[in-house]
N, C-alpha and C positions, 0 to 999 in steps of 0.2 A: 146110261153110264158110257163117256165116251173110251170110244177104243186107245186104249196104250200105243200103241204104235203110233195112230194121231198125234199124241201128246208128243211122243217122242219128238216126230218130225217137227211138231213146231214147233217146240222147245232147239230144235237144233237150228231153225232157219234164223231164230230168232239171236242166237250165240252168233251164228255165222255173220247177219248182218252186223250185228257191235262189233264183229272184230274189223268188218271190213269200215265201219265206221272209225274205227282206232287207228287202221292204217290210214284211211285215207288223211286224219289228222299230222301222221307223222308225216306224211307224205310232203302234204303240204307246208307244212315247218319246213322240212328239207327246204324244201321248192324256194324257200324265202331263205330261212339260214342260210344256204352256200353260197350265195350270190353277195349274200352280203359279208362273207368270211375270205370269197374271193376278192373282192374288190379292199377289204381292210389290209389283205397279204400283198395286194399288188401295190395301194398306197404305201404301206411301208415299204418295198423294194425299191420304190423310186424313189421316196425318200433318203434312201441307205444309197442308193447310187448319184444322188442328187448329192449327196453333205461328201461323198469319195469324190464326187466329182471338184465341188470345193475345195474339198482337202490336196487333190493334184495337183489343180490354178495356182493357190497358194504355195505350195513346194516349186513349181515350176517360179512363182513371181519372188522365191524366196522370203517369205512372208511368212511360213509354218512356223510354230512352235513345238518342240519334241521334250518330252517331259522323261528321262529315263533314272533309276533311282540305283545307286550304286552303294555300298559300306553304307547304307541307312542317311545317304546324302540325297536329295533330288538335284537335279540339273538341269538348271534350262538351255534352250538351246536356241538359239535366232539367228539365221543364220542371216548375217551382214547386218547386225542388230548390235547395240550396245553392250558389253559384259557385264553379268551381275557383278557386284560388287559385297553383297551379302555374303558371310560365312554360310552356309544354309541354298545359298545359290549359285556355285560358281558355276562359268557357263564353261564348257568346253569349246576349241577350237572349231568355226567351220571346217567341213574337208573340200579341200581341192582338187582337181583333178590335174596330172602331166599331160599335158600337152604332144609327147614324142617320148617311145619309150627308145632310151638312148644305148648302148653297150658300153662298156669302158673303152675299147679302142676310139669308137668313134667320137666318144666325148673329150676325150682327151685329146686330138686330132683338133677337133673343133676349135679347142684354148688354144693350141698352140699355132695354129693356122690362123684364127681369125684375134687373133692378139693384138694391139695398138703396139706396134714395136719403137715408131720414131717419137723422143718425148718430148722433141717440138711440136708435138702435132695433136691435135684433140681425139678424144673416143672416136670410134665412128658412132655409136650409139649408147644412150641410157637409159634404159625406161623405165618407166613409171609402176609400180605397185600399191595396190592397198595395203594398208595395213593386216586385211584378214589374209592375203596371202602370204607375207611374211611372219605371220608369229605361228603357220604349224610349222616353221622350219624351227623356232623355238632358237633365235641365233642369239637368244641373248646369253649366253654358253663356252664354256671351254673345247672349241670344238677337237686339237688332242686328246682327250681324256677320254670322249666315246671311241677315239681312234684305237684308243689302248685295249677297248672289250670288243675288237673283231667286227663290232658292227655293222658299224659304217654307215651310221644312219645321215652323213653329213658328203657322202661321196660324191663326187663329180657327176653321175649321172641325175643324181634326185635335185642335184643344183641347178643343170642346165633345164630337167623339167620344170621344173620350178620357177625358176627365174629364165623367161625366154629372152632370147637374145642382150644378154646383159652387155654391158662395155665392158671388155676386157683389155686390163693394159700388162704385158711384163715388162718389170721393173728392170730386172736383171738378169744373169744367167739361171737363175736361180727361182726368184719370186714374181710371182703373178697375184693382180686380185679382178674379180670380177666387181662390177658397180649397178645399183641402179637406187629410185628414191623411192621413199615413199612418206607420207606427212610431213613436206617439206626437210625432210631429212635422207642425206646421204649415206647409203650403207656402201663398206666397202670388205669382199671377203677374200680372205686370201689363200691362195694354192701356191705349192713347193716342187721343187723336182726332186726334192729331198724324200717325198714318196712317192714321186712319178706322176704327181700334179692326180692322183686318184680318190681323193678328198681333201674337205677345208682344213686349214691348219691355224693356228693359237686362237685368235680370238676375232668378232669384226667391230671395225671401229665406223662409227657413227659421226657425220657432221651436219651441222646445222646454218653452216655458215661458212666466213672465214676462221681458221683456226685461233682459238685463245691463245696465251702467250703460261708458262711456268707462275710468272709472277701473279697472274689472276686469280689464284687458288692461294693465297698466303693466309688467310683466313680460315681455311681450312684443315683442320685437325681429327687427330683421337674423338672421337665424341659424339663430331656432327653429323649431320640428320644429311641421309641421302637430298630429302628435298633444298635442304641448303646449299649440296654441290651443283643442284639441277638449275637453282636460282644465279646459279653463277657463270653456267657452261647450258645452253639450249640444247647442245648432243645429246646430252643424258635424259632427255625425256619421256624418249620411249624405253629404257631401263627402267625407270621412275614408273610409268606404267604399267609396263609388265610386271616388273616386282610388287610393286605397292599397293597399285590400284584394282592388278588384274589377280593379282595372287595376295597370298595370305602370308607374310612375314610370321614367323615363330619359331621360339626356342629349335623345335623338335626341325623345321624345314632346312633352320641352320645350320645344325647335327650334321643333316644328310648329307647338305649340299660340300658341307667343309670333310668329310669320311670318305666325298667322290671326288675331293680336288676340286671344284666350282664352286664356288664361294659367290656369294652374292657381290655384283661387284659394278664400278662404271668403269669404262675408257673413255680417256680425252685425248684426243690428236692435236695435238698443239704446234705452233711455230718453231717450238725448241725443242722436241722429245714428245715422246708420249709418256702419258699420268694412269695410272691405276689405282683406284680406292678401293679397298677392300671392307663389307661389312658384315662382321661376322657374329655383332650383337643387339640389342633393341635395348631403347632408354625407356625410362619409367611409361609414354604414352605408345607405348609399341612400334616404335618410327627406329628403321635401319641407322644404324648409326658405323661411322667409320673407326674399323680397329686399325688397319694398316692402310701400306698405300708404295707404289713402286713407282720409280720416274727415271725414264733412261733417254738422255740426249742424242744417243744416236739411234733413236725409233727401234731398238731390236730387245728383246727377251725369249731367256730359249724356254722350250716347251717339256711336255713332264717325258719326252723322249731324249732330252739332252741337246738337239733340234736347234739353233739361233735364227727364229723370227723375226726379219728385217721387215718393218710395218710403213716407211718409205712409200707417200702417195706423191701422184705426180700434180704441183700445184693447178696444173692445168685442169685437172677433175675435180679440183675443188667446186663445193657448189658457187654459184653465179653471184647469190645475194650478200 
């Protein structure tokens, strides 16, 4: 009969060995696993660094798309990309950056120092913009009426950053406008000393050319369709744009804009006076249609401060073509 204790002991060498047999199997998994769980962690990290690093090129070349979803609308965003035109995708404005952040002294300084005073004599300068740096100024606007809530989202300094070295001419004792172009179109905005030249005042007027004449608009009435005054007068294009094609015409936009005093609207800088159509309704296919319309021979209408804006360009800044 063999001795117990014997049994014991080999019965324990025998457990001992399967265990170390069991380890050595984990062991070796390990051994294999991590190498391969490291190397799947590191591909994905270069991947994720790889697709950020695209994504930066792309922002840097202006090429991203930024998808952000607001009141249950998405948006897209391109920046220096075409505007959706979809209800469902309106794009918001690229942001621009100022160039020089300015003071009020020294902005105003600037107008009145670097002014075109003789009106025999051309700008000394114009320049040229895009159209994506002009529409976050959003000038297609009554620029009094923000003047009236404090704001001042249209002041002398977010101008000159904005628009660098614009040609500036004063007209008179009184009125000044800055100028520069952009899609073959002349914008021209005007400052007052009537608030210390500290922001835009009434409205700016657009040219595309030489100016039309009263008579070329005889056709037009009560009724007609913004694109029919555009078809008639090329200044109004980028109105026509921005309104129509970039924005959404409707009952409710109308509401607003007519509740804040901005009414949807075109200006014509004419040979004889300036013209303003006002459109404060939509015809059966949803196209602005003209309810009014204001025409003064000697270029001036006062502002909702009581204000008499003389709109008075000097034909020499007329555009060339």
């Amino acid at each position: 009969m063999r001795d117990p204790n014997e049994v014991f002991e080999r019965v324990k060498q025998k457990v001992t060995h399967h265990k170390k047999r069991k380890m050595h199997r984990v062991c070796t998994i390990l051994a294999v696993s991590i190498p391969i769980t490291v190397i799947i962690i590191a591909l994905g990290i270069r991947m994720w660094f790889g697709a950020s690093k695209e994504k930066l090129q792309d922002s840097e070349g202006k090429t991203s798309i930024a998808h952000v979803t607001t009141q249950g609308v998405t948006v897209t965003s391109t920046p220096g990309g075409e505007y959706a035109k979809k209800e469902d995708e309106i794009t918001p404005y690229p942001t621009y950056e100022p160039t020089k952040v300015w003071t009020y002294p020294e902005a105003i300084d600037f107008v009145r120092s670097n002014a075109q005073k003789n009106q025999n004599a051309a700008l000394f300068t114009i320049p040229t913009l895009s159209y994506y740096d002009v529409a976050p100024m959003s000038i297609y606007r009554r620029f009094d009426v923000w003047e009236t809530s404090g704001s001042m989202p249209y002041g002398i300094t977010s101008m000159l950053a904005s628009v660098v070295n614009p040609g500036i001419r004063k007209m008179s004792d009184d009125m000044y406008y800055l100028v520069f172009d952009t899609e073959n179109i002349r914008t021209y905005l005007f400052l007052s000393e009537q608030n210390g030249l500290s922001g835009l005042v009434g409205y700016a007027v657009e040219l595309a050319g030489q100016p039309k004449q009263h008579a070329d608009f005889q056709s037009i009435g009560n009724g007609s369709t913004m694109a029919e005054v555009v078809a008639i007068d090329e200044s109004a294009r980028l109105y026509y744009r921005f309104f129509c094609e970039e924005g959404i015409p409707s009952e409710g936009t109308i509401s607003v804009r007519r509740e804040s005093q901005n009414p949807y609207f075109t200006l014509h800088y004419l040979q004889d006076g300036i013209l303003f159509y006002f459109y404060e309704a939509l015809d059966e296919d949803g196209n602005l249609i003209v309810t009014d319309s204001y025409y003064s021979s000697d270029y001036k209408k006062t502002d909702c401060f009581g204000r008499e804006i003389d709109y008075h360009i000097n034909p020499l800044d007329y555009p060339t073509k």
